[in-house]
C-alpha positions in Angstrom: 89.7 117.2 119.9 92.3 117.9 122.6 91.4 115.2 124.9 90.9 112.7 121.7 94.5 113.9 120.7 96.1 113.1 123.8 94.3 109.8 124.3 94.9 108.5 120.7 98.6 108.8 121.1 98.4 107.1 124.6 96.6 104.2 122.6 98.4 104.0 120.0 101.9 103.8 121.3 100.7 101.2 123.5 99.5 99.3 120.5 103.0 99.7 118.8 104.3 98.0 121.8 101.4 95.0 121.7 102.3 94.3 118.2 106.4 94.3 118.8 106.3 92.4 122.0 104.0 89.8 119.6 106.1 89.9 117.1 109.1 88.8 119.0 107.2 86.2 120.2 106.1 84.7 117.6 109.1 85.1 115.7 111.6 82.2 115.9 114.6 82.6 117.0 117.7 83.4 114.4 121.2 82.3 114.5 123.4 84.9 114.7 124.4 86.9 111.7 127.8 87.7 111.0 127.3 90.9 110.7 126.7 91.5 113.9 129.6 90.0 115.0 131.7 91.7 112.6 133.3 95.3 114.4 134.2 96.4 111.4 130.8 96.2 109.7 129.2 97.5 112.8 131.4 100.9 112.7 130.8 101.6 109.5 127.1 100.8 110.2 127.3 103.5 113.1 128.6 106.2 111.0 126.4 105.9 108.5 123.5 106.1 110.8 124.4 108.7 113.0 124.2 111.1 109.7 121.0 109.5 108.1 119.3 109.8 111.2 119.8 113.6 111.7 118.8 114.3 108.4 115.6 112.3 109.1 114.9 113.7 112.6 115.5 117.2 110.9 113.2 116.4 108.0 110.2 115.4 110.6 110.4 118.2 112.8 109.3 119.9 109.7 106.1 118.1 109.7 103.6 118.9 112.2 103.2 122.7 111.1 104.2 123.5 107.6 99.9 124.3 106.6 100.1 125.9 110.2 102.9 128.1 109.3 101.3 129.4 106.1 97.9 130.2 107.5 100.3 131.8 110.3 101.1 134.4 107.3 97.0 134.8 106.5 97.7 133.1 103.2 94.6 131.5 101.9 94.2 128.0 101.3 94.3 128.4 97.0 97.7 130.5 97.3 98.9 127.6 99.9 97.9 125.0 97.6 100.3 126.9 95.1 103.2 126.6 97.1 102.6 123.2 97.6 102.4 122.5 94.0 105.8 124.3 93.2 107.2 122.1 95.9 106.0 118.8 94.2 107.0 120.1 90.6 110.8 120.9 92.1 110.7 117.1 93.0 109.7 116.4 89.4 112.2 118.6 87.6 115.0 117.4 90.8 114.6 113.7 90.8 116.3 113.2 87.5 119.2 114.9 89.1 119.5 113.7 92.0 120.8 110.3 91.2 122.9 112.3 88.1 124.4 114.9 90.5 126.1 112.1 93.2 128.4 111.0 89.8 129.2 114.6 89.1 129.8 116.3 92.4 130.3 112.8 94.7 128.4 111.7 96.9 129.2 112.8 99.8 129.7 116.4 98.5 125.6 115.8 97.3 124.8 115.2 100.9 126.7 118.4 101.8 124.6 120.0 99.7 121.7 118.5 100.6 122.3 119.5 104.4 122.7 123.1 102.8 119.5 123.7 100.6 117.3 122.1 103.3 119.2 124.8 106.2 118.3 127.1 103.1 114.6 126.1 103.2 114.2 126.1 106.8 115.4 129.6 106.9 112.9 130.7 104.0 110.2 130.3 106.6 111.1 133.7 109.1 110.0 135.5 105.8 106.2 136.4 105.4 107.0 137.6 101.5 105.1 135.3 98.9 107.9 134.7 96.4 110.3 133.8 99.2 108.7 131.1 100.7 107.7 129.5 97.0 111.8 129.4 96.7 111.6 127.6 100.3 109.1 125.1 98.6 111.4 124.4 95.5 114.3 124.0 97.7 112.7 121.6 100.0 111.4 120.0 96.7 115.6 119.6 95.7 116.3 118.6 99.7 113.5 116.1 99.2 115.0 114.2 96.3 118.4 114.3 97.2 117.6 112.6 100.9 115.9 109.8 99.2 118.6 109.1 97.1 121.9 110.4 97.4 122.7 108.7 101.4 121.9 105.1 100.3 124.3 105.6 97.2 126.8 106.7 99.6 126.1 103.7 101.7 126.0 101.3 99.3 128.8 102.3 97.2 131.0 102.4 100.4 129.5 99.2 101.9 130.4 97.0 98.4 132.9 98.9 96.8 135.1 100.5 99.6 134.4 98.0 102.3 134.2 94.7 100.1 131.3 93.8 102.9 128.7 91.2 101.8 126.2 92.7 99.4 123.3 90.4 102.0 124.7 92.7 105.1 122.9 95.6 103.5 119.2 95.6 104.2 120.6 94.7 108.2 121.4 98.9 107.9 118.4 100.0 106.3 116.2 97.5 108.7 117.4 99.4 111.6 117.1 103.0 109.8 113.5 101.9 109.2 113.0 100.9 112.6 114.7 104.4 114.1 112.8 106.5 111.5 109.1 105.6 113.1 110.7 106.6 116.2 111.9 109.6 114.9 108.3 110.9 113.5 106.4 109.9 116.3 109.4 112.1 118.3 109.8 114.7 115.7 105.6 116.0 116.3 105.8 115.9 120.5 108.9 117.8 120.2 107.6 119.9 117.2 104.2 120.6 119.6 106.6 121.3 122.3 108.2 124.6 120.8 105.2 125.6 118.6 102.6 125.4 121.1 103.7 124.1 124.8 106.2 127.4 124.6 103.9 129.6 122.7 107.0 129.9 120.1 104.4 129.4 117.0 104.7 127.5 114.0 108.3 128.7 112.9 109.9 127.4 115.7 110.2 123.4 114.3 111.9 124.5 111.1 114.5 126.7 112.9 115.3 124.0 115.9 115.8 121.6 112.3 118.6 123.5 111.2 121.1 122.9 114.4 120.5 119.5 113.2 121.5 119.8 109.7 124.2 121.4 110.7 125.1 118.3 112.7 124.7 116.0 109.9 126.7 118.1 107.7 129.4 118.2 110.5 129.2 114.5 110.7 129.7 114.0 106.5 132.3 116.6 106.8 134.5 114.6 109.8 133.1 110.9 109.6 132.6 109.9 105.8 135.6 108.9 104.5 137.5 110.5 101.2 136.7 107.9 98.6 134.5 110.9 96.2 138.0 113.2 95.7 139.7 109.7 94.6 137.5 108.4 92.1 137.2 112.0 91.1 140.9 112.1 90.9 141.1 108.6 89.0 138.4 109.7 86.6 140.5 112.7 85.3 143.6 110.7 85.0 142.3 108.4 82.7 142.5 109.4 78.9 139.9 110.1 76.6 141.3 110.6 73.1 139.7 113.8 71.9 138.1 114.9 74.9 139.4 117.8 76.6 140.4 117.4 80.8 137.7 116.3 82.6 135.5 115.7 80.1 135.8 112.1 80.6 133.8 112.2 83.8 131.1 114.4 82.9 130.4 112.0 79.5 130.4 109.4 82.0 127.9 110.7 84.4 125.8 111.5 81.2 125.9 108.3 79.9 125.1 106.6 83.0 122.2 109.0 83.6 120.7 108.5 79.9 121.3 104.3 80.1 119.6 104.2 83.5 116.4 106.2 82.6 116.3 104.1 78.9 116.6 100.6 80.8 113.9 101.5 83.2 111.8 102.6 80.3 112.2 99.3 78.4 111.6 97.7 81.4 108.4 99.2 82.0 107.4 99.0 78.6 108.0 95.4 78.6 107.0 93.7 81.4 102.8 94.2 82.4 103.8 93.1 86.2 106.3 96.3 86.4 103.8 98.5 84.7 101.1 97.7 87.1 102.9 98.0 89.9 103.8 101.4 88.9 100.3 102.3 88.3 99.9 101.3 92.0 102.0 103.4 93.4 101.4 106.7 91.6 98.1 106.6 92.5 98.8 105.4 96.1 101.4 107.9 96.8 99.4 110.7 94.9 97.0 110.6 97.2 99.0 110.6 99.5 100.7 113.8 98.9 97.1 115.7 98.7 96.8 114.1 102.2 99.8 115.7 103.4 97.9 119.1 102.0 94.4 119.0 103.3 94.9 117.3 107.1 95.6 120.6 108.6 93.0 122.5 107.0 90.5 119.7 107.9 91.6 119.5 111.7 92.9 123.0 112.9 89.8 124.7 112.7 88.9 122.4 115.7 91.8 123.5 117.7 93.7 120.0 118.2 97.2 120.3 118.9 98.5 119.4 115.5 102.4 118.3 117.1 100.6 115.8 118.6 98.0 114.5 115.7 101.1 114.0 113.6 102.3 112.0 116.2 99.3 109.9 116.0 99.5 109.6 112.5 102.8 108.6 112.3 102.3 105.8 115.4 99.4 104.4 113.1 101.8 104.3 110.2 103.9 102.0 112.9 101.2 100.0 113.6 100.7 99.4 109.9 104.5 98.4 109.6 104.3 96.1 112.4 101.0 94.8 111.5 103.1 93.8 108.4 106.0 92.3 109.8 103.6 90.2 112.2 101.2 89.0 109.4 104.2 87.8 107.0 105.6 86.1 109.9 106.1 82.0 110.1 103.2 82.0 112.6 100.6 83.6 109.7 102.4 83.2 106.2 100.3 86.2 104.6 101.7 87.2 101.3 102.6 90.8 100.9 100.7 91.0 97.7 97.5 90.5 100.3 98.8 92.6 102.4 98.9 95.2 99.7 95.4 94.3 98.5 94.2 95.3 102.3 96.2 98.7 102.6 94.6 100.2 99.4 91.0 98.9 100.2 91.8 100.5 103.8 92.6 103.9 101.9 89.9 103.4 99.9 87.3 103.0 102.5 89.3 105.8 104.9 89.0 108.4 101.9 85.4 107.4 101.2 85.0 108.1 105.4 86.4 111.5 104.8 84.0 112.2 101.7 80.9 112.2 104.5 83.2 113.6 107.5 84.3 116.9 106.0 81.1 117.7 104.2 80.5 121.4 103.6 78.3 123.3 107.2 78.5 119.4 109.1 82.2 118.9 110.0 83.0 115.6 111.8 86.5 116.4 113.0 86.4 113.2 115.6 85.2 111.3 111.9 87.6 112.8 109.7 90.8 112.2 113.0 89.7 108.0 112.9 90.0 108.3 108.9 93.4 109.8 108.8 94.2 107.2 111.3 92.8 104.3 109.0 94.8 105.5 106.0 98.0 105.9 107.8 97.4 102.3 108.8 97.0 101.6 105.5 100.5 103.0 104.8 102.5 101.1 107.3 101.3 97.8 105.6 101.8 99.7 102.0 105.7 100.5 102.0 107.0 97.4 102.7 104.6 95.3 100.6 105.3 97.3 97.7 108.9 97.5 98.4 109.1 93.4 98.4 107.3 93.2 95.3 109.4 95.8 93.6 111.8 94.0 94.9 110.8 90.8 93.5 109.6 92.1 90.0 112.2 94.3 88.7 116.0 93.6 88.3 118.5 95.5 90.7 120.0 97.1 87.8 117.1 98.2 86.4 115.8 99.8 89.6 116.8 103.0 90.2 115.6 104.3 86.2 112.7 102.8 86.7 111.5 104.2 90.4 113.0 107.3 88.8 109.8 106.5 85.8 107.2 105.9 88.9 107.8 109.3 90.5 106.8 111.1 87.5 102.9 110.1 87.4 103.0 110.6 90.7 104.1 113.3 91.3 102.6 114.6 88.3 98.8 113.3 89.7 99.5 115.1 93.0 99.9 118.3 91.4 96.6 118.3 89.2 94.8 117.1 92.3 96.4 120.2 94.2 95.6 122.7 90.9 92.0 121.8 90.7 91.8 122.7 94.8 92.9 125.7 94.0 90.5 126.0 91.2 87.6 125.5 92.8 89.0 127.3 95.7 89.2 130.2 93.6 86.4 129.8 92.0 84.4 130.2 94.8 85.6 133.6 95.9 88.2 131.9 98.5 86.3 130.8 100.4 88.2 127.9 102.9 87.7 124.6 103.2 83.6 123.8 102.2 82.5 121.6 99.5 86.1 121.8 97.7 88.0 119.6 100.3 84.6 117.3 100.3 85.6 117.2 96.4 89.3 115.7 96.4 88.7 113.9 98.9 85.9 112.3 96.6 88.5 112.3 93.4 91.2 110.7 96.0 88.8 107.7 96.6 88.0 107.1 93.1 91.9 107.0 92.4 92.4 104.9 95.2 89.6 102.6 94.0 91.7 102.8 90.1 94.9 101.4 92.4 93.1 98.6 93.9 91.7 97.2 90.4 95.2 97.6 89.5 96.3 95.4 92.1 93.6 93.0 91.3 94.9 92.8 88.0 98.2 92.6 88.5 97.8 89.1 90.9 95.0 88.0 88.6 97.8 88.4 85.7 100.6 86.4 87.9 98.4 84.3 90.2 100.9 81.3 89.8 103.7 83.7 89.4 106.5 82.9 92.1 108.3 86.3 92.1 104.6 87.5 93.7 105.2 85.6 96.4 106.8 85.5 99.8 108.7 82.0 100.8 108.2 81.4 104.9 111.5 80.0 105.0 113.4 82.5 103.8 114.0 86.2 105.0 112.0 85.7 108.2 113.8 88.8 109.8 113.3 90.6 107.1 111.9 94.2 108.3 110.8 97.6 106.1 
């Protein structure tokens, strides 16, 4: 597994090249946008990144070894799989609040804060006590939600409101955030397999090496982001509120924004069939995806691979997926991303269904069960964007954020059960690690991915002539998730 380790990322990264060198290629060429030529724009654009891209880089170096870290401790696998669980019920009870707590606190004093509890979690880890690293999981669970929310309000709130910038400069940001972070992840396991393995520190070195970083991003917030949350803040209180007492105006409006958004993504759902597919789709996609996240060490370490380095791999296959992507909805091929979609679940499918034989209980395949993790991380590169167009596509921007906010619940929701009934049957059968149990969910994974892809059947069979399912060649040709 060593050797295979080293050579897969040597392949890989060479492929991610092949298919960005092609893609250039075959890409027409595009007149300049203005927002490249604006310095204003592209200042702003900077100072934005530089913070995101900290807190990303220190959110991957926490990657490679988390399982590692655990089984460092001689925890077994069923009390692991509980700490995972508390972790993906704090997103569930979190996620509400985090796109509630930017209106209360601002927004940039929610990044603060985020910078904070995830320094908080990282720190959890230098303690071998139980309970404490549970309270890691929850906080990383809060970190979790508040990354994935509260720096694009910040952005976007600046960028229209503050900036008065064109609304169609804004996905010219997040294209070049989404470009960085494969970088970043592919990075984030070499360096990660660096410390924990190269220099003998051991598994808790990635998570302390994150929080230097954290403490950069916070520094950046604090010294770059500019004072616009104290104003509004400021203005909120000023304005009167007959019969309210001081303040009171702000908090009521926070609530009420909070309560409309999660109402309007509910009607939505509830009203439109394309929506609710498409929200079937990705809980069980993603679910799976988070009892993936669980069982790849457990299936890999026992085989001595250095894991820094398979997450590395896994993350340049998810690159080649999102490459793969951008090339296939090029001009040159005109693919529509709800095919594109249709292939990345079958792929997961058939890579979970691999895994099923590969990890069976006495007979490991390890080389098997590597190519399998490497197909479904494909799978995921050509996922994300083609879900994001279509979500794009099918539900209105206002309606967006409540009813995401409705998605994550299933799924994370599925992810626990799945995680439970591991440790179940773990449990069950007197601790005993890996064995027929793994075999099991990865069994229940492929049945749930095979539930996604009817769903995706359905939902083209249900707007085959629908326009809003489909991807004009013309039009967003630079467009990159």
């Amino acid at each position: 597994m060593l050797v295979t380790a080293y050579l897969a990322i040597v392949l890989l990264l060479l492929l991610c090249v092949g298919l960005e060198l092609t893609a250039r290629r075959l890409t027409p060429p595009q007149p300049a946008q203005t927002s490249a030529a604006n310095p204003a724009f592209l200042r702003f654009q900077r100072v934005f990144l530089r913070a995101y891209l900290l807190a990303l880089w220190a959110d991957w170096l926490q990657g490679p070894y988390l399982y590692k870290l655990y089984r460092h401790y001689s925890f077994l696998e069923s009390q692991i799989a509980i700490i995972y669980v508390c972790g993906l019920a704090s997103c569930v009870l979190f996620a509400p609040f985090s796109g509630w707590l930017p209106q209360v606190l601002g927004r940039r004093h929610t990044c603060l804060l985020f910078c904070l509890c995830y320094s908080a979690c990282c720190l959890t880890k230098l303690s071998r006590d139980y309970f404490v690293l549970i309270v890691g999981r929850i906080l990383g669970g809060l970190s979790t939600s508040l990354l994935s929310t509260t720096f694009e309000a910040w952005y976007v709130h600046r960028h229209v409101n503050v900036h008065d910038f064109p609304k169609e400069w804004i996905p010219s940001t997040f294209n070049k955030a989404a470009t960085w972070n494969h970088g970043l992840a592919v990075g984030a396991g070499l360096v990660a397999n660096l410390l924990a393995e190269w220099l003998h520190l051991g598994p808790v070195a990635p998570f302390l090496v994150a929080v230097p970083f954290l403490m950069c991003c916070a520094w950046v917030v604090l010294r770059d982001w500019g004072k616009e949350e104290a104003e509004e803040h400021e203005g909120d209180k000023q304005t009167p509120l007959l019969g309210a007492p001081n303040g009171g105006l702000t908090r009521m409006t926070a609530k009420a924004r909070f309560s409309r958004s999660c109402i309007d993504g509910l009607r939505c759902l509830l009203s439109d069939k394309r929506v609710m597919l498409l929200g079937g789709v990705q809980a069980l996609f993603e679910s799976v995806l988070y009892i993936f996240v669980f069982l790849w060490t457990p299936v890999l370490d026992p085989h001595g691979p250095p894991l820094g380095i398979v997450f590395s791999c896994l993350m340049a296959a998810s690159m080649a997926g999102s490459l793969m992507y951008r090339l296939a909805t090029s001009s040159h091929y005109r693919l529509q991303p709800g095919h594109l979609l249709c292939l990345a679940v079958l792929m997961a499918f058939f890579s979970l269904y691999m895994l099923t034989f590969s990890t069976a209980a006495g007979q490991p395949r390890p080389h098997e069960s590597f190519l399998a993790f490497l197909l479904l991380e494909l799978a995921c590169g050509l996922y994300f964007p083609a879900i994001s167009f279509l979500q794009s596509r099918v539900i209105p921007e206002e309606k967006r954020a409540g009813v995401l906010a409705w998605f994550r619940l299933p799924l994370h929701l599925l992810a626990c059960l799945g995680l439970l009934a591991l440790h179940g049957e773990v449990s069950g059968t007197g601790g005993g690690e890996g064995g027929s149990g793994t075999r099991h969910m990865f069994g229940g994974c492929a049945v749930m991915m095979l539930a996604a892809l009817m769903a995706v059947v359905s939902l083209f069979t249900l707007g085959r002539n629908d326009s809003d399912l489909r991807r004009e060649a013309a039009r967003g040709e630079g467009d990159m998730y």
